[in-house]
N, C-alpha and C positions, 0 to 999 in steps of 0.2 A: 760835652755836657752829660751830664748824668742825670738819670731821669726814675725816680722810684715807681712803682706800677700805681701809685694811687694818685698821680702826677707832679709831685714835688720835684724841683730839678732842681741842680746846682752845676756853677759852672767850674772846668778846672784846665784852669790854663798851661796850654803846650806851650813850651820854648825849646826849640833846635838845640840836643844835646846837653840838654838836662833832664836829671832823671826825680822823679818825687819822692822822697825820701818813706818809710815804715811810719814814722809817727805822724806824718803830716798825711798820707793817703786816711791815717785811721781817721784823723780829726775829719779830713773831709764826708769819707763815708757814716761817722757819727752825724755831723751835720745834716745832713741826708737820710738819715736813717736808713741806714741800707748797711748792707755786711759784705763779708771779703766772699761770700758765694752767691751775692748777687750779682756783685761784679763782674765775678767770673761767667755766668748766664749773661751778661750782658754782649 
């Protein structure tokens, strides 16, 4: 789960050996509002 600091979350489902592709991690983190250095802070 991903959790933005003002508490919006979204959820992003693991599956054993598969990996999330570039354009689908962005969708989700636009979703979210959140950027590729929040993530990384996470």
């Amino acid at each position: 789960m991903l959790e933005h600091m003002d508490g919006r979350r979204t959820v992003v489902p693991v599956h054993a050996r598969e990996t999330i592709g570039p354009g689908l991690l962005r969708k989700i983190l636009n979703d979210a509002d959140l950027t590729a250095d929040d993530l990384e802070k996470a």
